[in-house]
C-alpha positions in Angstrom: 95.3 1.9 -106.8 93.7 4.5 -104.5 90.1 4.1 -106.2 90.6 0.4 -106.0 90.6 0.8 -102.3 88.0 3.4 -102.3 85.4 1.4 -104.3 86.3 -1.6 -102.2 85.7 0.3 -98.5 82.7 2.2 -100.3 81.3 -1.5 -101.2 78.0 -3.0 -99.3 80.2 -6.4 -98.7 82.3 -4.1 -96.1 79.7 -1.9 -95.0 77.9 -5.0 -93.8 81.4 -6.4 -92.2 81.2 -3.0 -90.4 77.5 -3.0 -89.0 78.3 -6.7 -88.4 81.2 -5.4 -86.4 79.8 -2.5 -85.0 76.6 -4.9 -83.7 79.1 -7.4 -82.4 80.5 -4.4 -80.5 77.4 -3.9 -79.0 76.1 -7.3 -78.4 79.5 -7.8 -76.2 79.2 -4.5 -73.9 75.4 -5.4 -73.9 76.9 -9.1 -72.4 79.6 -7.2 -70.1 76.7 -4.9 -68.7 74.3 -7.6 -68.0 77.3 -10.0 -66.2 78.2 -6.6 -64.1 73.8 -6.1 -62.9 74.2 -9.9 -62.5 76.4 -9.4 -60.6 75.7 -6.1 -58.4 72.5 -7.9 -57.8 74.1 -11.5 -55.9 76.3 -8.8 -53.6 73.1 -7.0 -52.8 71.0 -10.4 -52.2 74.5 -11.2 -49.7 74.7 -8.1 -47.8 70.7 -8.2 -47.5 71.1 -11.9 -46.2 73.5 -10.3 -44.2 71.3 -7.9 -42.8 68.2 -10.3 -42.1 70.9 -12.3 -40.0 72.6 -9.2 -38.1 68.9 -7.4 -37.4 67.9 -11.2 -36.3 70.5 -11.2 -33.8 70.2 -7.3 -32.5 66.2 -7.0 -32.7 64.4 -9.8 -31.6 61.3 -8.3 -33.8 62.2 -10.4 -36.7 58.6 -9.4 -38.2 60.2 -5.6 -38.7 63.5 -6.6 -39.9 61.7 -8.8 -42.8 60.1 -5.5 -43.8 63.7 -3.5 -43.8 65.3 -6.3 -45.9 62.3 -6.5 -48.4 62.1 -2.5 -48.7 65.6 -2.8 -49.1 65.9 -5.6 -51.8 62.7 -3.8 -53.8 64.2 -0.1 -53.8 68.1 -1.9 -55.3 65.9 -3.5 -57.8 63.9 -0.4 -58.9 67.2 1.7 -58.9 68.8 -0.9 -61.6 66.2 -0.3 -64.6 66.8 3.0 -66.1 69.3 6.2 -65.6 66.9 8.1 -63.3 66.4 10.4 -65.3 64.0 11.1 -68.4 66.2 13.5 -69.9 69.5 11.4 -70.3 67.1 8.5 -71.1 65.6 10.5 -74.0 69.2 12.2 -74.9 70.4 8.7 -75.3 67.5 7.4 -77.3 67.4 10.2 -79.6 71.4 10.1 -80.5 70.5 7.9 -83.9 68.1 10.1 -85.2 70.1 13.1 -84.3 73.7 11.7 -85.5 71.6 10.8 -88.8 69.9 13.9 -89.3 73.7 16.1 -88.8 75.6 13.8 -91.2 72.9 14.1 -93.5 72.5 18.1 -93.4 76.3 18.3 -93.6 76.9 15.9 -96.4 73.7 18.1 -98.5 75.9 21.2 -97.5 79.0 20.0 -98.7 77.6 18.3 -102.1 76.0 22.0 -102.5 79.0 24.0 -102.0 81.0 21.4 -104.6 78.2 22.0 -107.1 78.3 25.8 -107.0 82.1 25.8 -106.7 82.1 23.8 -109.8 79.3 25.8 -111.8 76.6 22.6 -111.6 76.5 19.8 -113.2 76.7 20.8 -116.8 80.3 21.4 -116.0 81.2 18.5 -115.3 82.3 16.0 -117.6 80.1 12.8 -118.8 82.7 10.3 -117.8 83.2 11.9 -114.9 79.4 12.1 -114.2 79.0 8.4 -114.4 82.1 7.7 -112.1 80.6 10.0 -109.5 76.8 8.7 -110.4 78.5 4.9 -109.9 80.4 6.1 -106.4 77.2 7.9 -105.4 75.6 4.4 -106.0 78.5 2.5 -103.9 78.3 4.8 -101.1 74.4 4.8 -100.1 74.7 1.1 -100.5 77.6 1.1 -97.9 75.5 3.3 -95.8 72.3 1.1 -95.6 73.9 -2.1 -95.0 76.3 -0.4 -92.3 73.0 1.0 -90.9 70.8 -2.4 -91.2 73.1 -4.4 -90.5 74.4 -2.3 -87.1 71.1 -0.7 -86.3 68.5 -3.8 -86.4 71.4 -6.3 -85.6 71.5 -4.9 -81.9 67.7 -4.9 -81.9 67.0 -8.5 -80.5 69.8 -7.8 -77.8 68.2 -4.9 -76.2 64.7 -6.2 -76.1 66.3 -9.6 -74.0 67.8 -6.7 -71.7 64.8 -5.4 -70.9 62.6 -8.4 -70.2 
């Protein structure tokens, strides 16, 4: 019973349910973020129509308080692009490859330690090789759909953010 539910979480039908889910995931806070700039952004364009009409009625150099409101308006809509800052803008770039690389390493090490612990693979059994051979199989093809599915799936989303 237990490696009926194995083999059917190790399956590529639910790994692709889980990138679909995990770039579902991300499509939504994508949406959220967007509707919460969309939003920062009409407040701003308020309180700097706000301004033009309060500077109006102080300064009767309307000429200079045009100037304030535009450097105002320009330096909000610089500030809204990127973090500020080119390290947390790489750190967060390079998470992927990073995350990927350490579960990799970790999962060599521990197939390693298994092998020597168990004196290789001449120890093991032949039925037992093919059932790990067939798992083996299962699991890398979890892994790629999770990882296509997930990783391209938010692709399209982040180039709209940008634009």
């Amino acid at each position: 019973m237990i490696s009926g539910i194995l083999a059917i979480l190790a399956s590529p039908i639910f790994g692709s349910a889980f990138g679909l889910l995990g770039s579902f995931l991300s499509k939504r806070e994508d949406r959220l973020n967007k509707e919460l700039d969309q939003k920062h952004e009409r407040e701003m364009a308020t309180l700097t129509h706000t301004q033009k009409i309060e500077y109006r009625q102080v300064d009767a150099d309307a000429n200079v308080n045009e100037q304030d409101a535009l450097s105002f308006t320009k330096a909000v809509e610089g500030s809204s692009v990127n973090s500020g800052s080119k390290i947390a803008d790489s750190l967060k770039s390079a998470i992927r490859p990073i995350l990927t690389a350490y579960l990799v390493v970790v999962l060599s090490y521990v197939a390693y330690q298994v092998s020597t612990i168990l004196g290789g693979i001449t120890a093991i059994p032949l039925t037992d090789l093919i059932a790990t051979y067939i798992r083996l199989i299962a699991t890398v093809e979890f892994l790629t759909s999770t990882a296509v599915l997930f990783w391209f799936g938010i692709r399209p989303t982040q180039k709209r953010i940008q634009s």
